[in-house]
C-alpha positions in Angstrom: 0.0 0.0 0.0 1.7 3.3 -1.3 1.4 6.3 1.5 1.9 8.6 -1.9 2.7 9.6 -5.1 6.9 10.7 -4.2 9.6 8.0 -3.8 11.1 8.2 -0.3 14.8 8.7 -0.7 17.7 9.6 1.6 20.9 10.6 0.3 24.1 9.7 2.3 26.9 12.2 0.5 30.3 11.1 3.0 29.5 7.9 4.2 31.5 6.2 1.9 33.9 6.8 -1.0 30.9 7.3 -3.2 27.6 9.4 -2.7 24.9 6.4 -1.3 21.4 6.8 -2.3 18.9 4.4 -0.4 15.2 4.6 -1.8 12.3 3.0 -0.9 10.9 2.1 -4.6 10.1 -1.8 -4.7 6.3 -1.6 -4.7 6.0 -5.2 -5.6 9.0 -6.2 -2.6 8.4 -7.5 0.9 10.4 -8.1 4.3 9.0 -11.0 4.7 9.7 -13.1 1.9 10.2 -16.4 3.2 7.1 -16.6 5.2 5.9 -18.9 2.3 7.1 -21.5 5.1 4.1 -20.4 7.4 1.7 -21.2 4.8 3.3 -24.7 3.7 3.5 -25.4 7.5 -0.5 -25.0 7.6 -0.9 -27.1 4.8 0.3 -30.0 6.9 -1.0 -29.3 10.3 -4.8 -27.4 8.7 -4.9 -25.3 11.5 -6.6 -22.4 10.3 -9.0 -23.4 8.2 -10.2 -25.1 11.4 -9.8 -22.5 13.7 -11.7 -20.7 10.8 -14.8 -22.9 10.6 -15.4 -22.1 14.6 -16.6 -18.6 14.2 -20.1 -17.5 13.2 -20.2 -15.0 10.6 -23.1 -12.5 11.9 -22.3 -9.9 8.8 -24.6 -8.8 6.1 -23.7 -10.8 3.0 -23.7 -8.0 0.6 -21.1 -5.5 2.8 -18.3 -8.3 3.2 -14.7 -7.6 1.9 -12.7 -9.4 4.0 -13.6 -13.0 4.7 -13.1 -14.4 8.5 -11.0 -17.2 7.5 -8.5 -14.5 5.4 -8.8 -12.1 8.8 -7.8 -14.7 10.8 -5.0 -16.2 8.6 -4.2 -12.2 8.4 -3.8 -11.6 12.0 -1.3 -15.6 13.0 0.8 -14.4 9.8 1.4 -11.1 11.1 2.3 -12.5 14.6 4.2 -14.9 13.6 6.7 -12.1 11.6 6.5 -10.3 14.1 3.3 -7.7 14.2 2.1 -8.3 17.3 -0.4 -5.2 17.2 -3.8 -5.0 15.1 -2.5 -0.9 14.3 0.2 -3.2 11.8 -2.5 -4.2 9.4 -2.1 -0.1 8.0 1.7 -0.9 6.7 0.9 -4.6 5.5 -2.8 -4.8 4.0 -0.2 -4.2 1.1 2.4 -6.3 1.1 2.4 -8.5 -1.7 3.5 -11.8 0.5 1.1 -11.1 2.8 -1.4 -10.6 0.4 -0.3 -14.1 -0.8 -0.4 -15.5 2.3 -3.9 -14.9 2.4 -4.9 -15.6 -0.8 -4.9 -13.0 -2.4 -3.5 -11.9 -5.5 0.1 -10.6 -4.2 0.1 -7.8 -7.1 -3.4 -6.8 -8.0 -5.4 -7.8 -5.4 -6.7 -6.0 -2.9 -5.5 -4.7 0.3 -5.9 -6.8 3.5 -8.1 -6.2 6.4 -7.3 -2.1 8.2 -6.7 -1.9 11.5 -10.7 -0.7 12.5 -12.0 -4.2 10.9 -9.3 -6.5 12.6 -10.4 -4.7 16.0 -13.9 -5.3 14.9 -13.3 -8.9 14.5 -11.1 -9.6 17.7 -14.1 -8.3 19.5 -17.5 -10.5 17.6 -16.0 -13.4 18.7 -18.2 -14.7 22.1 -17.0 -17.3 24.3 -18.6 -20.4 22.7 -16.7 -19.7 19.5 -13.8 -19.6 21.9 -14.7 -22.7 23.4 -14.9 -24.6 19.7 -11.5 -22.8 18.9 -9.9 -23.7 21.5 -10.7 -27.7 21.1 -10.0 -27.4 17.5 -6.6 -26.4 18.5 -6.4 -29.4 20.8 -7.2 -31.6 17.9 -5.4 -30.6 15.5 -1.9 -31.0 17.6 -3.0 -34.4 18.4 -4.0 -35.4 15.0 -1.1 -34.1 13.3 1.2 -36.1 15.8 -1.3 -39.1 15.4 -0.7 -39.4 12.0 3.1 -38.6 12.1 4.1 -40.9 14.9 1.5 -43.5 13.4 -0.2 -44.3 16.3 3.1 -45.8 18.0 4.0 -44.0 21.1 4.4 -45.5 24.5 4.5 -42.3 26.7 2.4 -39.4 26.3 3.0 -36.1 28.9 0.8 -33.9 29.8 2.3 -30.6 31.0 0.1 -27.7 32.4 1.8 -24.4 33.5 0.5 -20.9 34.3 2.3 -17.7 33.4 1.8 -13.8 34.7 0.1 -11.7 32.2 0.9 -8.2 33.2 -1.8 -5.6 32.4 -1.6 -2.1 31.6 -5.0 -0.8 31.2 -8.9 -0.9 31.9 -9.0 -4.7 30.5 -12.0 -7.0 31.8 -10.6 -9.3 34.5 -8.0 -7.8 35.3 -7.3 -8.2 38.9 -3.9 -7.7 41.2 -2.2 -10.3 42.2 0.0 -10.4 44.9 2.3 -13.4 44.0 3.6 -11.3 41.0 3.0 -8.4 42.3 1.3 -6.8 39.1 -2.1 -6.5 37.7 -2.6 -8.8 35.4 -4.3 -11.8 33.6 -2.9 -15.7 34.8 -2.7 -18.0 31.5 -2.9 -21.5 31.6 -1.3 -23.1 28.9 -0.7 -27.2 28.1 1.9 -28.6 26.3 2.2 -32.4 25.4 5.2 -34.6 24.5 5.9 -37.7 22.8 8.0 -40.8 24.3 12.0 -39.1 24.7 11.4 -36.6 22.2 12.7 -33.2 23.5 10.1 -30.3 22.2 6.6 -30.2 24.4 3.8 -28.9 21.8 1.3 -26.6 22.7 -1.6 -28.2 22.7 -3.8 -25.4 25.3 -3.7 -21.9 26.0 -7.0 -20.7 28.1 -7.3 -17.0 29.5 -7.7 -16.6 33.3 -8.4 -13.7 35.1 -5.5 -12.5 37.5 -7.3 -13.6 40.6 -7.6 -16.5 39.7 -7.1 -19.6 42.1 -4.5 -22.2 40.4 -7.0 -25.1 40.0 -9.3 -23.0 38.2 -9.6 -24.7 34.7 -7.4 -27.3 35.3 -9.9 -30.8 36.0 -11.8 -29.8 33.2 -9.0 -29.3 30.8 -6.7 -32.5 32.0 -10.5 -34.2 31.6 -10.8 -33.0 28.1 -6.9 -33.5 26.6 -6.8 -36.8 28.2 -9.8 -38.2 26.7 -8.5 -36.7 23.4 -5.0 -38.2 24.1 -6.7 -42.2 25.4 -9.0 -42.4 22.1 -5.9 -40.7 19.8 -3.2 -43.3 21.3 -5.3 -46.4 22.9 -2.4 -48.2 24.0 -0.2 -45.0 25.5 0.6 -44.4 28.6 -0.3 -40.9 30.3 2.0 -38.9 32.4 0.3 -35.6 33.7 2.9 -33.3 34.9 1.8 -30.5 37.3 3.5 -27.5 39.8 3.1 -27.5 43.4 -0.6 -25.2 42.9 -2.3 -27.7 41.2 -2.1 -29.9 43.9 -5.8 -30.6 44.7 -7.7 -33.4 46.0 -10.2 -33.2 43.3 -7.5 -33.9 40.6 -5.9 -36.5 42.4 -9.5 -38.3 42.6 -9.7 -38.2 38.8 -6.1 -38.8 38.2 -6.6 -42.4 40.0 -9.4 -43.3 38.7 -8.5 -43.6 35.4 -6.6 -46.3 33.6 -3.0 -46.1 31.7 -2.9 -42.8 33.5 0.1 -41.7 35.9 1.1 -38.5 37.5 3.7 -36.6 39.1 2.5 -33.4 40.8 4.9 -31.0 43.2 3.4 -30.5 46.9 4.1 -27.9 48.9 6.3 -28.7 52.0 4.8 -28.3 55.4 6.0 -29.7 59.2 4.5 -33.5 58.3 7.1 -34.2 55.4 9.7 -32.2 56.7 9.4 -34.4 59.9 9.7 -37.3 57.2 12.4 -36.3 55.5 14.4 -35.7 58.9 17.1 -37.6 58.7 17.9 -37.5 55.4 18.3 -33.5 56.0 20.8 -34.1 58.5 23.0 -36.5 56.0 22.8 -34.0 52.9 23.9 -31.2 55.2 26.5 -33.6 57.2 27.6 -34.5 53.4 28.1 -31.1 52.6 30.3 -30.4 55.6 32.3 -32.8 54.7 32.8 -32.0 50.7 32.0 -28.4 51.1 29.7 -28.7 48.0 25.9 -28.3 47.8 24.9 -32.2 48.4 21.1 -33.7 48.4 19.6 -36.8 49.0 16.5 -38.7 47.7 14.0 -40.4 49.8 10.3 -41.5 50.2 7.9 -41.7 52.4 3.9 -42.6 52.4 1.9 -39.6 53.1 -1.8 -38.2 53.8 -3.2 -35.0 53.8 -5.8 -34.2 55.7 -8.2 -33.9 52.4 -7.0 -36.9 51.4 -9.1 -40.5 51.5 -5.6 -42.5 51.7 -2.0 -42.4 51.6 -0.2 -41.3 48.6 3.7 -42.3 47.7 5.5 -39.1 48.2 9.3 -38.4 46.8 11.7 -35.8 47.9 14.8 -34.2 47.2 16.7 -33.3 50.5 19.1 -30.6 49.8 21.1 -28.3 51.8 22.5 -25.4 49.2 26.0 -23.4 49.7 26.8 -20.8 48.1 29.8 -17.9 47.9 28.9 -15.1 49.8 25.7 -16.5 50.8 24.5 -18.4 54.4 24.5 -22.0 53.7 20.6 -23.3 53.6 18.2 -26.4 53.7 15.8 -27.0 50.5 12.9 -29.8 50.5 11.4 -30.5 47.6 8.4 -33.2 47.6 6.8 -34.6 44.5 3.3 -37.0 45.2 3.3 -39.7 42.4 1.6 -42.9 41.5 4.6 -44.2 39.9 7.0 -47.1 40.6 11.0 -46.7 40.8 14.0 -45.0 42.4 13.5 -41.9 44.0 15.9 -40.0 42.3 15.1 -40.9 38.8 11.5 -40.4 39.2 12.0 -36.7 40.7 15.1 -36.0 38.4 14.1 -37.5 35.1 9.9 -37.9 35.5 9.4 -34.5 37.4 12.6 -32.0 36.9 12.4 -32.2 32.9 9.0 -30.5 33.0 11.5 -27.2 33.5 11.8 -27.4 29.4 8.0 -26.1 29.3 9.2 -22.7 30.8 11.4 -21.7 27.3 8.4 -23.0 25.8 6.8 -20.0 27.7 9.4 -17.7 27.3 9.1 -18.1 23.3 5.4 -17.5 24.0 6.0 -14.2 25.8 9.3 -12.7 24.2 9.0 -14.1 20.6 5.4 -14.0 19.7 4.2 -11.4 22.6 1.3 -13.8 23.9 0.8 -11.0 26.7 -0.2 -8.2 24.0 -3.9 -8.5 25.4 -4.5 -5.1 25.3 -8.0 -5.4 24.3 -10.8 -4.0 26.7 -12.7 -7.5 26.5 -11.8 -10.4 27.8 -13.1 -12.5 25.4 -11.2 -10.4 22.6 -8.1 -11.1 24.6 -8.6 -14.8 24.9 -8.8 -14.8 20.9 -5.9 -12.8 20.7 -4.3 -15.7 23.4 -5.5 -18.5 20.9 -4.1 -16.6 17.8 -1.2 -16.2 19.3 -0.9 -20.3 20.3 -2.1 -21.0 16.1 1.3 -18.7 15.3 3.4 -20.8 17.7 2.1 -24.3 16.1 2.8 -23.2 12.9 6.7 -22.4 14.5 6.4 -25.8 15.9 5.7 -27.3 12.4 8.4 -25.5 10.7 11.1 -26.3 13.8 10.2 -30.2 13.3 10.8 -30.2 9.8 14.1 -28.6 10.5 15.5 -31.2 12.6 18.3 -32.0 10.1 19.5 -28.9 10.0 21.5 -26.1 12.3 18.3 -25.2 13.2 16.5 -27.8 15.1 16.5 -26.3 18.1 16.7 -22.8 17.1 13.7 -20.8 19.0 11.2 -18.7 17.6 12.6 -15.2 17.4 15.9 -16.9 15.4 13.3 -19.0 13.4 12.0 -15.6 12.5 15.0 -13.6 11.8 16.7 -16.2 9.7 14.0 -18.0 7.5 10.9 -15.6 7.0 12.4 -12.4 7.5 14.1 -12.1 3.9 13.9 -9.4 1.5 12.0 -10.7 -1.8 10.7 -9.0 -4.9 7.3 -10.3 -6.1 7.1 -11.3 -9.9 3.7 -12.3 -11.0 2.7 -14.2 -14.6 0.2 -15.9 -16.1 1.1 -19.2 -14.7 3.1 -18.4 -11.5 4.0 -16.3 -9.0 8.0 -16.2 -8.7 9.7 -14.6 -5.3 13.1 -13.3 -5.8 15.1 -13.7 -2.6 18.4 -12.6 -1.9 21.4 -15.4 -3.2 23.9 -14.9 -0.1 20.7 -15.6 2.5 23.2 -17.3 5.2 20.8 -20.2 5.8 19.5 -20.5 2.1 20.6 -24.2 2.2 18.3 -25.0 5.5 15.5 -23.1 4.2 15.1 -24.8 1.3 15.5 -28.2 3.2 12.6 -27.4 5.3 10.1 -26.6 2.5 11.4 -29.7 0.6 10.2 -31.5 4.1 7.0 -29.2 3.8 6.1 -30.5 0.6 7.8 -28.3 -2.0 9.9 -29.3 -5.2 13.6 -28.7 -6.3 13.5 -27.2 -9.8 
């Protein structure tokens, strides 16, 4: 979209040993040529389209420009390179890739969604739409990893964790909390893994309000994603994976009384298990006298809260901590689980790796800004939450397709930076649409690896 008729131009007469002239000219070029991988990332998972086909379309016929499936698409392309706010759509609705992107003609075609009918759409969408959205995402993640694993998988975990959502404004829900100190909203998002395999995929991400207790939502969601995951993967295995707040008796009912389902959930110490874990608190500090290191020990014991119908098997990690320049201290850890085996490996290797879910979050936050809910709904702001977790799939599809490559384990922000941010010049004929990207891109060679993986041809 040209802001006028005169070519911007800046003229830079000693910089170097010849007068530089840098104008803005391309009207057919983009910054984001190589989000063509977004699209072909789609193609395999069909998120959209599903996430589409939840919304009601309450418009008069006649007056639509801008259908809800291309707003939609619009608004996960835009965060995923990087245009976190709706007032973006005003320097994009022309870009030519993300015209294509939407399917639109990249040359011709016209302009995207503005700004006033994005915010229009964020806030139609009502909380049953939500609702259908948000399950849609669910099983689409599971489906996708249905079909790629082939239904083989032994170990299934389920990992819920909530994240501070700070707030700046007159939002609905807002509340303060006094944990983080902040007003803010509290999402609760789920991630799931496969057997040994070392990304957790989102598979959740539900609103809360920042008051909000920390079982609120949970049973009902670990209901819902289990069921999914039991009629995905009959012969799996469950392991749900939960912080010391979501230790409730409710859960733990439901946990147990389901089969092929184990759990491993953090408990908050108190005078009962530290009594427990006495003595081995006086060897890991009676250890660390004697090695002047930090030393811990694992232990057991068989415990039952007072909400509680029976005993539970309880594992702990006895520590006592030194540290330069700081007075040496006692740490108890305690984990309640329904699984068999040593203590250590069942707090260090089935509990402690559920720490990978918090770069999950921090890609969530810093890379794709999941707390830019600045709208004055709630319900607007959960959308913007679930638009945000379609963006982040679509990363997810591209990252496991990269897995051969120096990239594998590259995080979102790089992802960005080095395989959809590239400068391209749109050429458009009868038969095709050719994107000219730059020849020394320093990752060409991984690039065009992962959209061989995602379906496209050498030629």
């Amino acid at each position: 979209m040209l802001t006028g008729t005169v070519t911007q131009t800046v003229l830079f007469h000693d910089l170097f040993s010849k007068r530089l002239v840098a104008r803005f000219d391309r009207s057919h070029g983009s910054s984001d040529g190589g989000a063509v991988l977004l699209r072909a990332a789609d193609r395999r998972l069909g998120l959209l389209d599903r996430l589409a086909g939840c919304l009601d379309d309450r418009r008069q016929a006649g007056k639509v420009r801008h259908e809800l499936g291309e707003m939609l698409a619009q608004r996960v392309h835009g965060l995923a390179c990087g245009y976190a706010d709706g007032n973006d759509a005003a320097r994009l609705a022309g870009d030519p890739v993300h015209r294509l992107l939407a399917g639109r003609d990249p040359l011709e075609g016209e302009d995207l969604a503005s700004q006033p009918t994005l915010s229009r759409f964020e806030n139609a969408v009502g909380s049953r739409e939500l609702y259908r959205m948000a399950e849609a995402l669910a099983e689409t993640v599971i489906e996708r990893h249905r079909r790629r694993r082939k239904g083989r998988v032994q170990r299934l975990t389920l990992d819920l964790d909530v994240t501070d959502d700070p707030t700046h404004g007159a939002q609905q829900l807002s509340c303060f909390n006094g944990f983080y100190d902040t007003w803010c909203y509290l999402p609760l998002l789920g991630f799931l893994s496969f057997d040994d395999e070392p990304e957790q995929r989102l598979v959740a991400a539900v609103l809360r309000p920042g008051n909000a207790r920390p079982q609120l939502a949970v049973l009902g969601l670990v209901r819902r994603l289990v069921d999914r995951l039991h009629r995905a993967f009959p012969r799996a295995r469950v392991l749900v994976r939960l912080d010391a707040g979501f230790a409730f008796p409710e859960l733990f009912d439901y946990l147990e009384s389901r089969p092929r389902l184990d759990y491993v959930v953090a408990l908050p110490k108190n005078r009962v298990l530290e009594r427990a874990a006495r003595q081995d608190r006086h060897l890991a500090r009676r250890r660390s006298r004697r090695t002047g290191q930090s030393e811990r020990v694992y232990g057991q014991t068989f415990y039952r809260a007072g909400t509680w119908p029976h005993r539970r098997r309880v594992v702990y990690k006895a520590e006592h901590l030194l540290a330069p320049g700081k007075t040496p201290k006692d740490n108890l850890r305690c984990v309640v689980t329904n699984l068999a085996g040593p203590s250590q490996d069942l707090y260090e290797t089935a509990y402690c790796r559920r720490g990978d879910v918090e770069n999950r979050i921090k890609e969530l936050m810093n890379d794709l800004d999941l707390g830019r809910t600045s709208c004055s709904r709630f319900w607007a702001n959960q959308f913007r939450v679930l638009l945000t977790a379609a963006a982040y799939a679509l990363f997810q599809e591209i990252r496991l397709h990269a897995r051969r490559t120096r990239l594998a384990r590259a995080q979102v922000g790089t992802l960005r930076n080095l395989l959809l941010k590239l400068g391209a010049e749109v050429e458009r004929s009868v038969r095709r649409v050719v994107l000219h990207l730059p020849a020394p891109t320093p990752y060409r060679d991984a690039w065009c690896r992962i959209a061989t993986a995602l379906g496209a041809h050498r030629g």
